[in-house]
C-alpha positions, 0 to 999 in steps of 0.5 A: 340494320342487320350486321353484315357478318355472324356474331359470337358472344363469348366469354372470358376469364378476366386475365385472358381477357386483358392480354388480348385487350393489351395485344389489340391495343398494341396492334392498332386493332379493335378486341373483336379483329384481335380475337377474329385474327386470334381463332384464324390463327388457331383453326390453322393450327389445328388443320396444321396438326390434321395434316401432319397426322395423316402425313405420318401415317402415310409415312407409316406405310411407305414401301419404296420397292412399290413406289411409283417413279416420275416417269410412271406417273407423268410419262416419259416425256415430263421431265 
């Protein structure tokens, strides 16, 4: 029977190996759900950081005097 989701082997340094063993293991969780948790949690970081750079070179550009206000966006009437 064919697994329902992707696999990945992956291999690793016997050190970084044990702390995610020991964290799965305090957490109640299998290695491989700790490991899936694991890389969720870096690609939001990574994403994270995309945005924070594109936020500031935005901000790098930002001239008050040719903003828009709410009003000339929405109209007068989305207050």
């Amino acid at each position: 029977m064919a697994a329902r989701n992707p696999r990945v082997v992956v291999v690793l340094e016997k050190p970084l190996y044990q702390r995610i063993k020991h964290a799965a293991r305090a957490e109640g969780l299998s290695l491989s759900a700790k490991v899936r948790d694991l890389l969720r949690e870096a690609l939001e970081f990574q994403e994270d950081a995309y945005w924070v750079r594109e936020g500031e070179k935005r901000l790098a550009t930002w001239n008050p005097a040719k903003a828009l206000t709410h009003e000339e966006v929405w109209g007068a009437d989305a207050g």
